[in-house]
C-alpha positions in Angstrom: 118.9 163.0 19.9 115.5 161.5 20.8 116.5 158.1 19.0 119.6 158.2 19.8 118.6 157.8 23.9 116.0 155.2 23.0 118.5 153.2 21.3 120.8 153.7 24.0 118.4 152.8 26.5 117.3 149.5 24.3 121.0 148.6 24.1 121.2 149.3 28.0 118.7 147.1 28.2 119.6 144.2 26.3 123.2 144.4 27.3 121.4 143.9 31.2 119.6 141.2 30.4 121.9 139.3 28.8 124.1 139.4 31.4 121.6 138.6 33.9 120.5 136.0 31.7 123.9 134.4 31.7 124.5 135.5 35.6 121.3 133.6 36.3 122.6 130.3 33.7 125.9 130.4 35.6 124.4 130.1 39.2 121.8 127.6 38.0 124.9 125.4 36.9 126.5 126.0 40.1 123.9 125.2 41.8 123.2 121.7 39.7 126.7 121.4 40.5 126.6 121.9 44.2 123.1 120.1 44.6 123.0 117.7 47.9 121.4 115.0 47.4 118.3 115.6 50.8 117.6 113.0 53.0 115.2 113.0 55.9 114.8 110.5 58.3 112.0 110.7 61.3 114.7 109.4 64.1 118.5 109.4 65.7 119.4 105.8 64.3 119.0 106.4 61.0 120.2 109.8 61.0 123.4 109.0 62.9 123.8 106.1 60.5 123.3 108.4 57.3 126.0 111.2 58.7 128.2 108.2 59.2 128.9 107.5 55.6 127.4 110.8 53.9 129.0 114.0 56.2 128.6 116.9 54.4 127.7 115.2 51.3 124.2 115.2 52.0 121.5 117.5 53.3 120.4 115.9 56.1 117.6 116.5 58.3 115.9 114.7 61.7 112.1 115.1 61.9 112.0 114.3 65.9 113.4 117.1 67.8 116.7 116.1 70.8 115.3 115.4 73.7 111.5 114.8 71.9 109.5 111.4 73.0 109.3 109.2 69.9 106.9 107.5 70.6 104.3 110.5 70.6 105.5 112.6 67.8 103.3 113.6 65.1 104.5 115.4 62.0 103.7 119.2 61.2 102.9 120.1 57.6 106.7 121.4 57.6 107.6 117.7 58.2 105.3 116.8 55.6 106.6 119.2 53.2 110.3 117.8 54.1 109.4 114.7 53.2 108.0 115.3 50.2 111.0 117.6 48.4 113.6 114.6 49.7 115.3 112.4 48.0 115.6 109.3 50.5 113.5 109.4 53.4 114.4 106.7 56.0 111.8 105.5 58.5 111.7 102.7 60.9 108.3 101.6 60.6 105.4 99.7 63.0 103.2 101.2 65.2 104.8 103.9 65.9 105.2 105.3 62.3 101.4 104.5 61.7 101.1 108.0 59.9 104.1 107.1 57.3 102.2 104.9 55.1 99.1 107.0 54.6 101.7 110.6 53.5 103.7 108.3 51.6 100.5 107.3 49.3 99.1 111.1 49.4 102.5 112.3 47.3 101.9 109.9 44.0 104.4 110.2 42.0 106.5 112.6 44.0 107.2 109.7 46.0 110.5 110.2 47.6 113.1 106.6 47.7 112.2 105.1 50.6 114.2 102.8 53.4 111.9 101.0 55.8 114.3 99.8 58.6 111.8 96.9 59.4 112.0 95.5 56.4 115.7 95.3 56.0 116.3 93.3 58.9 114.9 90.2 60.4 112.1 91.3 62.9 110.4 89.8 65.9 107.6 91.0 68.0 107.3 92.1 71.1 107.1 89.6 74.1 105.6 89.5 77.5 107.7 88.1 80.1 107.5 87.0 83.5 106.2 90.0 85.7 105.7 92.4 82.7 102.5 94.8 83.1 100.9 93.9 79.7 97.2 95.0 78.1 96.3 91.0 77.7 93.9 89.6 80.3 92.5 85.8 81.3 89.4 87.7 82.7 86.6 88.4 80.1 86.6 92.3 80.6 84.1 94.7 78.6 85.3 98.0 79.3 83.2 99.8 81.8 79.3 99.5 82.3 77.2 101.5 83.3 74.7 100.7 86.7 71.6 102.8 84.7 72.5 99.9 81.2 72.4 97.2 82.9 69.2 95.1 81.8 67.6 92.0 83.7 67.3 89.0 81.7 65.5 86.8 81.0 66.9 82.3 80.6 65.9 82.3 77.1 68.3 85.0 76.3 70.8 81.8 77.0 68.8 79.6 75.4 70.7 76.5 73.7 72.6 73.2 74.2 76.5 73.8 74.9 79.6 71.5 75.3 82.3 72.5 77.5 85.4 74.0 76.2 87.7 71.4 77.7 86.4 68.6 75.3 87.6 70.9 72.4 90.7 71.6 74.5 91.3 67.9 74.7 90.5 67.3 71.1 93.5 69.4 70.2 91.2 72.2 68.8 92.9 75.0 70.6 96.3 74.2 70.1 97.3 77.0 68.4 95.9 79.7 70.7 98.1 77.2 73.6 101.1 77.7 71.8 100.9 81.3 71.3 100.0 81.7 75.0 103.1 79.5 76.0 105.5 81.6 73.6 104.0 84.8 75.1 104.8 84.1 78.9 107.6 82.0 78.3 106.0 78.3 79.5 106.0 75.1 77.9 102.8 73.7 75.9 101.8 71.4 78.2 102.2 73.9 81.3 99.7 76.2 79.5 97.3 73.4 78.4 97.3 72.3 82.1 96.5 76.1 82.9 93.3 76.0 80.6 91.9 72.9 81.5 92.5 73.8 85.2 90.9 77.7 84.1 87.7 75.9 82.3 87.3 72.8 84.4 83.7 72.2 85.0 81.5 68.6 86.9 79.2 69.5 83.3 80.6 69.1 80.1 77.2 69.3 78.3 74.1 71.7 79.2 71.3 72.8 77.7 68.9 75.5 78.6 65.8 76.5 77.2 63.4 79.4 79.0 62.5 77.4 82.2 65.0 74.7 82.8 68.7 74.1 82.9 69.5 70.4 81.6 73.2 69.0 83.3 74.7 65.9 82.1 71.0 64.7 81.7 69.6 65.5 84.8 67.0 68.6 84.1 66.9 71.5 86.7 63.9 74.6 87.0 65.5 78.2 87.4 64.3 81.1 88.8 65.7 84.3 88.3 67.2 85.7 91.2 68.8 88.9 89.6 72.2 90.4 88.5 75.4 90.6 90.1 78.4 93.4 88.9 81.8 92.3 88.4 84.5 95.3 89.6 87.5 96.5 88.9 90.3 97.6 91.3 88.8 100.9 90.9 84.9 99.6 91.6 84.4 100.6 87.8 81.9 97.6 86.4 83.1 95.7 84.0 80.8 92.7 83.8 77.7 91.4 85.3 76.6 87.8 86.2 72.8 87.4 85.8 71.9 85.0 88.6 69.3 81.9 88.4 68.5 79.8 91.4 68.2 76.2 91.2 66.3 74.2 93.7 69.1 71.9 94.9 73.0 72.2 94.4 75.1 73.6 92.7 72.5 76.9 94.6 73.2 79.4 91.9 73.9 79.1 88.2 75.1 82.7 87.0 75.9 83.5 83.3 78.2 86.4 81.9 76.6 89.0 79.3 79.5 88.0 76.9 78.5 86.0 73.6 75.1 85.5 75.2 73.3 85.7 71.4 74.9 85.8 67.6 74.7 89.7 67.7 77.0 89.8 70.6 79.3 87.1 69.6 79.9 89.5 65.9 80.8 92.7 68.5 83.5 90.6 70.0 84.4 89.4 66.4 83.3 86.0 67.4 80.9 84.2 65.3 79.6 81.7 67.9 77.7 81.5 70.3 78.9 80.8 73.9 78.6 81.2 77.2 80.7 82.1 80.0 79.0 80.2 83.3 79.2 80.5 87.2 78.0 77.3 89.8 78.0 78.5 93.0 76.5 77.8 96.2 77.0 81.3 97.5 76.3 84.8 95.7 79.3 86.3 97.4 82.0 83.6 95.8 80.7 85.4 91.9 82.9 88.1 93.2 85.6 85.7 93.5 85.0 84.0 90.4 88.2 84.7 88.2 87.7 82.1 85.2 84.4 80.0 85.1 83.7 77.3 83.1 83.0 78.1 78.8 80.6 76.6 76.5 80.2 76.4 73.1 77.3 75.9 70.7 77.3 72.2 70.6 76.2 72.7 67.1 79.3 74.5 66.2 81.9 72.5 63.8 85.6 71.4 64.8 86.5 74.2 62.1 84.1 76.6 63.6 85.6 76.3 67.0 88.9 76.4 65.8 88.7 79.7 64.1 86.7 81.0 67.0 89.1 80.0 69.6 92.4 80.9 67.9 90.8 84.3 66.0 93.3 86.4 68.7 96.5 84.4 67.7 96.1 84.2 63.7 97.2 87.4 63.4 101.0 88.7 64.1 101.3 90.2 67.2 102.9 93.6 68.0 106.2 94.1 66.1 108.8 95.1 68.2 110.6 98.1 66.0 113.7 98.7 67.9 115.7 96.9 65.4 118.7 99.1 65.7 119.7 98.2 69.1 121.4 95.0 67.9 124.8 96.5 66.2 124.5 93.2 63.8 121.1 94.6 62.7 122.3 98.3 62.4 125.4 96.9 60.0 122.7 95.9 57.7 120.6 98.9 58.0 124.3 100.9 56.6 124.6 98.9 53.9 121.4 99.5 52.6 121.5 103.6 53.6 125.0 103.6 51.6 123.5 100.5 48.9 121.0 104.0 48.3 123.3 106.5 48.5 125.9 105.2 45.9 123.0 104.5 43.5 121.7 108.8 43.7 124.7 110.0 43.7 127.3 108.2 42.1 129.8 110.8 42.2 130.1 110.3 45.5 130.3 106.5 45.5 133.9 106.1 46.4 133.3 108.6 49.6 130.4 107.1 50.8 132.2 103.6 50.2 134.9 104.0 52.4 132.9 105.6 54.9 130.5 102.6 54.9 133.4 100.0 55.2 135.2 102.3 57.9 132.2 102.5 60.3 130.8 98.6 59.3 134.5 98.3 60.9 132.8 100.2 64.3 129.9 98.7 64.5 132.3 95.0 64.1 134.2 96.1 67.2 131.1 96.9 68.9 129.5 94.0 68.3 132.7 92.0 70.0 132.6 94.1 73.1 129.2 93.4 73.7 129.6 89.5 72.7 132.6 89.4 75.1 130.8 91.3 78.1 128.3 88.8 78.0 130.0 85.6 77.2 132.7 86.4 80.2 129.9 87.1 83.2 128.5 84.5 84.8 125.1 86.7 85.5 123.3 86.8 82.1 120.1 88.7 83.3 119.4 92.0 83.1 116.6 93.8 84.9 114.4 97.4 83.6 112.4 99.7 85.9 111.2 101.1 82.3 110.2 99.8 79.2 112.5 97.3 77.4 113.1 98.0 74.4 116.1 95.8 73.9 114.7 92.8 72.5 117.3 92.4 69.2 120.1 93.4 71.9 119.1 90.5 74.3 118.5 88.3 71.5 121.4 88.7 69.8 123.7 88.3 72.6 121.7 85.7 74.8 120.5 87.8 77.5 117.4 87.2 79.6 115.4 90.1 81.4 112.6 91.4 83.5 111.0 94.6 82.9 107.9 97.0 83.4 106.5 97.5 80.4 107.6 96.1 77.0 109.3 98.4 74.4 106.5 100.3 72.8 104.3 100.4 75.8 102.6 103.9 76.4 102.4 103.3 80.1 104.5 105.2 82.4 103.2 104.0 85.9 103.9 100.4 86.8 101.2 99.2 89.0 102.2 97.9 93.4 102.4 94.6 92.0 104.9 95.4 89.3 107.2 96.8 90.9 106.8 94.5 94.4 107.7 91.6 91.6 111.1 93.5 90.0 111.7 94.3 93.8 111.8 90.7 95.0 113.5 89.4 91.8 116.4 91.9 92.5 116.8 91.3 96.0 116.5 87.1 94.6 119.3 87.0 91.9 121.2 89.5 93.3 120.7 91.9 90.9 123.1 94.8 91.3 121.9 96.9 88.8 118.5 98.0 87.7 118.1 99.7 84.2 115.9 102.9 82.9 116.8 104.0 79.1 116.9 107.8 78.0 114.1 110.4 78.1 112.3 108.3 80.9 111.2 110.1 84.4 113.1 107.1 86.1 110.4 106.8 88.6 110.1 103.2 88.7 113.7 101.9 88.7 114.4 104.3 91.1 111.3 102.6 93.2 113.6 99.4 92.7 116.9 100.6 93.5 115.8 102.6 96.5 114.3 99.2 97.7 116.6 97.0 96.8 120.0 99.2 97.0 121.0 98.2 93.6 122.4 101.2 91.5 120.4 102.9 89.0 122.0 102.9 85.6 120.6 104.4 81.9 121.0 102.0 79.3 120.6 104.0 75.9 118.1 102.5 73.3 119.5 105.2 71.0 115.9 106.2 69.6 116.7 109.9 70.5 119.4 112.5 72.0 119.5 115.2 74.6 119.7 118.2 72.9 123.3 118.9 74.8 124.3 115.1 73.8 123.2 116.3 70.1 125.2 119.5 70.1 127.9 117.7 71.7 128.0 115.2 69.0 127.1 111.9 70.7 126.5 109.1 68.1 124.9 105.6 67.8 128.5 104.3 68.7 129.1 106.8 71.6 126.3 105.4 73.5 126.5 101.8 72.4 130.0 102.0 74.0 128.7 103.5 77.4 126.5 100.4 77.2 129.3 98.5 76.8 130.4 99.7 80.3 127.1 99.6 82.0 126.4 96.1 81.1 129.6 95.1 82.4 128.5 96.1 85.7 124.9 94.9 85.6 126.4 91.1 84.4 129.2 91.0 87.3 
């Protein structure tokens, strides 16, 4: 009886486990079967794009939460993880996506396919324009000293023989940093040349110092040191210092700015020559006036040398402006390549996400013509933002000019008195009637402008994210581009 209930029990056995073995085989095939293919993407754009031509096809996921500030999210090992067990992760890329690039490398070969939306359009960077609070400065500004650090000096710390900057100017050395600047702020070359040589101009074009004497144009003049003077802020933080020498006839007062003053300084600035940044005065008081002074060079410095030196800050690209999406013509080509990916992973699903694809390419067409004719049919072609603008493609692509705040990935919020007196008085000038903030933003400063100026205060959607009650209410890309559609039309009028 004994064997006969072990081999019972052994046949129990066996006769479970097969059929767990085949319940487990038949779920693994339908789930191989029923596998989505998972794609994450860090932003709206993309995501709306993807559910556009995927649906329900795919497992999608957005890493930024609705109603979340792009521009100061940070992933969470979840995110990470996400990442990691997709199979298409879609990011826009640029400064805001610094932390991509450096996940991206830490998987190996558990790399997921990739779509880098800057990289499938043509891109641009950012500009300043006229009125636009910006980070760049004319004024050589060292961050913040402080009183207790600041040394007196001695005149062979600016020991030397120097050449003014305005013979390299006129020898064509600086050309490219002029035709950056000029691109920048919107002037011509010769209005920003003019600017410089008015900036450096100087009655000296060649000194020489050693540790008692200052030589001009020939003529040698004794110094004395008189001591230093601090350059302030708007706040009375210092942020420079003159180091004042007195001369025994005129100009009274020769004063020289801590910047560049030896070949160690010059490398902390990521120059590699020596220069000087110099102050003639006849009164102490007029340093605090002094807003650009006259710029030397080592006279011993090469053409090349100078050249390098002087155009170091405009060699490299400046800030890319990411907001590629907001041109419709740009955001056809970032569907193509979502569905391009798409139809290659899952090729089962090719004809679906085809149609899809051609379907909404046929939105984004019809788009594209509302906004062309909106523009092309008003006489007004200028729009103006109380915000940050980060509309560059849009404005590009349909030949709108703009003022702003800030420019598209600024991190400022508060616009300084000056800002906003300028968007105040160029409202009130062209007859503005409507002044822009986009989505997620306090509104504090176009309301500043419209409160002012009586001009209505309008959102003009960048798209980057959703409200969480637009997300569960199903806004898309389209939705909003289309509301644009209407609030342009009442900005251009």
């Amino acid at each position: 009886m004994k064997n006969k209930i072990i081999a019972f029990v052994s046949s129990l056995l066996l006769l479970t486990s097969c059929s767990a073995n085949n319940a487990t085989k038949t779920q693994t095939q339908t789930e191989t079967a029923e596998k989505k293919l998972k794609v994450v993407t860090t932003i709206f754009p993309q995501y709306d794009f993807t559910r556009q031509i995927a649906g329900d096809k795919v497992d999608l996921k957005m890493l930024l939460k609705p109603g979340a500030e792009s521009h100061s999210y940070e992933p969470t090992p979840k995110d990470i993880k996400d990442i990691q067990e997709s199979d298409l992760f879609i990011y826009v890329g640029g400064e805001n996506d610094y932390w991509v690039e450096t996940i991206l490398s830490s998987f190996g070969e558990t790399k997921p396919t990739v779509i880098k939306l800057v990289d499938v359009v043509k891109t641009v960077n950012e500009e300043i324009v006229e009125g636009m609070e910006h980070e760049h400065s004319h004024e050589h500004s060292h961050g913040e000293i402080h009183l207790e650090d600041i040394k007196d000096r001695s005149l062979t710390d600016f020991a030397g023989s120097f050449t003014s900057i305005t013979t390299h100017i006129n020898k064509g050395l600086l050309d490219n940093a002029i035709k950056a600047h000029a691109e920048e702020f919107n002037e011509s070359f010769d209005e920003v040349k003019a600017e410089y040589l008015e900036a450096f101009k100087t009655n000296f074009e060649n000194i020489t110092i050693n540790d008692k004497t200052i030589t001009l144009n020939g003529k040698e003049e004794s110094l004395k040191y008189h001591g230093f003077e601090t350059i302030l802020d708007e706040e009375n933080h210092i942020v420079g210092v003159w180091y004042v020498f007195e001369t025994s006839s005129s100009p009274k007062y020769v004063a020289f700015d801590d910047h560049g003053i030896s070949s160690e300084s010059a490398k902390e600035h990521g120059d590699s020559i020596k220069h000087l940044h110099v102050a003639f005065v006849d009164d102490i008081a007029k340093l605090k006036e002094v807003q650009d002074s006259p710029f030397y060079i080592d006279s011993a410095a090469t053409d090349s040398e100078v050249e390098a030196m002087m155009n170091h800050d405009h060699s490299e690209e400046g800030e890319l402006d990411e907001h590629v999406w907001t041109s419709p013509i740009n955001a056809m080509e970032i569907v193509k390549a979502i569905n391009n990916v798409l139809v290659e992973k899952d090729s089962k699903n090719a004809d679906f996400y085809n149609k899809n694809t051609e379907s909404y390419l046929n939105e984004l067409k019809s788009l594209d013509e509302q906004f062309r004719e909106t523009v092309e049919s008003s006489k007004n072609k200028t729009i103006l933002f109380g915000d940050r603008f980060p509309f560059r493609y849009l404005a590009d692509e349909y030949g709108l000019s703009y003022y702003a705040a800030f420019s598209g990935c600024s991190t400022e919020t508060e616009a300084s008195p000056k800002t906003v007196a300028f968007l105040v008085d160029k409202t009130k000038a062209e007859n503005i009637p409507v002044v822009f903030s986009i989505e997620l933003s306090n509104g504090k400063i176009a309301d500043s402008v419209a409160e002012a100026t009586n001009a209505k205060r309008l959102t003009l959607y960048s798209c980057h994210n959703v409200t969480k009650e637009q997300f569960e209410n199903g806004a898309t890309y389209v939705s909003m581009m289309k509301e644009n559609v209407e609030s342009l039309k009442e900005a251009l009028k």
